[in-house]
C-alpha positions, 0 to 999 in steps of 0.5 A: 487276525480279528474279525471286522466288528459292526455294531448293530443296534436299534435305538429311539431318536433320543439313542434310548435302547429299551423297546418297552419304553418307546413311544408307540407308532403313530396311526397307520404304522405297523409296529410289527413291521417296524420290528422286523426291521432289526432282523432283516438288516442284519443279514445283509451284513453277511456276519457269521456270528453275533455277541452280546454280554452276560445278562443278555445270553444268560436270559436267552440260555435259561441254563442252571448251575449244576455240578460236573461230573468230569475232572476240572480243566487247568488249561487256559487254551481255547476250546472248540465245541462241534460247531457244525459250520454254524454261526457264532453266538458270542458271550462276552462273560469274564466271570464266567457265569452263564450257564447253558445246558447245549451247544447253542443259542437261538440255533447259533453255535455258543462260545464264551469269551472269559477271564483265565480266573474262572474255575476249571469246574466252570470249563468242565461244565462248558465242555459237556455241554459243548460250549466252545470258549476263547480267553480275554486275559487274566482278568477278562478285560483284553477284548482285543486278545480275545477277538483274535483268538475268535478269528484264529480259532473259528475262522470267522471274518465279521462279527455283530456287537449288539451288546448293551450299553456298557458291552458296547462302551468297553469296545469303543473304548478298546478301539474294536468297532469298525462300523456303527450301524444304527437303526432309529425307531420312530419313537422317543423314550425322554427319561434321563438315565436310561441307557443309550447305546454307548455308556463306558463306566469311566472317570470323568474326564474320560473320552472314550471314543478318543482317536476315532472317527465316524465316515458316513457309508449311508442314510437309508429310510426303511418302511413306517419310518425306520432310519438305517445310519451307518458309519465308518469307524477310522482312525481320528486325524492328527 
């Protein structure tokens, strides 16, 4: 059974998520406290485990490429790495291409989620490094698959997606987001084309929210200014 999936994030008024470009805060306002904020409402989730996509780990990791000194590895079965009863960090990497060099990420126990078509070097160099990993499919797009794997294999009953815009889009769209909890910075970004919290790369006429709904759970102002919406995600009436 997959785990329940918050997706936690932090946005300006305008739904923008690149920090850098927000407007600063105004007079009186500690900036620093509004950043504590993100942090210390994602623990009162009680998650034992966060995900994200490829460019965000890969930047957090700073691992390298390097060759393997064990045989390839030709299963595609989970593989679990020495958690220690750690919390997960999550990288939802189909091409397998962050590289990690330990077992962790930012303390947090460090498991990929990939396509069956990586290579089996690539599985050799996570299981030296003693990186745990789950498998999405052939093709790294069955999410679904994947967060069952990551509820059977590790036991884990919540998960944050605090993914970018596109990580964020493709679980909406597969219908595997349970809650949205959104904190509104006081700021505004303005500029068209920055991402926004949920940006699905699909045609057109595509919806990819279709067949849900959002309840509202709470409205809560935190210190400077900061807005903590959360929302229930159920299925769309008929």
């Amino acid at each position: 059974m997959r785990p329940k999936i918050i997706c936690h994030m932090v946005t300006s008024i305008d739904g923008k998520l690149h920090p850098s470009r927000f407007t600063v805060p105004a007079t009186g306002v500690d900036a620093a406290r509004l950043r504590k904020h993100y942090d210390e409402v994602s623990v009162r989730f009680g998650a034992q485990g966060w995900m994200c996509g490829r460019l965000t780990m890969q930047e957090i990791s700073k691992g390298k490429a390097r060759t393997v000194t064990g045989p390839g590895i030709t299963s595609r079965e989970p593989f679990v790495g020495d958690r220690r009863e750690r919390d997960l960090a999550v990288a939802i990497d189909p091409h397998g291409k962050v590289h990690y060099g330990q077992d962790n990420l930012l303390g947090d126990h460090a498991v990929a989620v990939l396509s069956e078509a990586v290579s089996d070097a690539y599985l050799t160099e996570l299981r030296e490094d003693g990186v745990s990993y789950v498998f999405a499919g052939p093709d790294g797009r069955d999410l679904a698959k994947a967060m069952d794997a990551l509820g059977e294999t590790f036991g884990v009953e919540t998960l944050l997606l605090e993914g970018g815009a596109a990580i964020n889009g493709a679980f909406l769209k597969a219908g595997l987001i349970d809650e949205i909890s959104v904190l509104i910075h006081p700021a505004v970004d303005g500029l068209a084309g920055v991402q926004s919290i949920f940006e699905y790369p699909g045609e057109p006429d595509e919806r990819p929210g279709a067949g849900q709904a959002l309840r509202h759970m709470s409205t809560e102002t935190l210190e400077g200014g900061m807005v903590w919406l959360r929302y229930q995600v159920e299925k769309a009436p008929a």
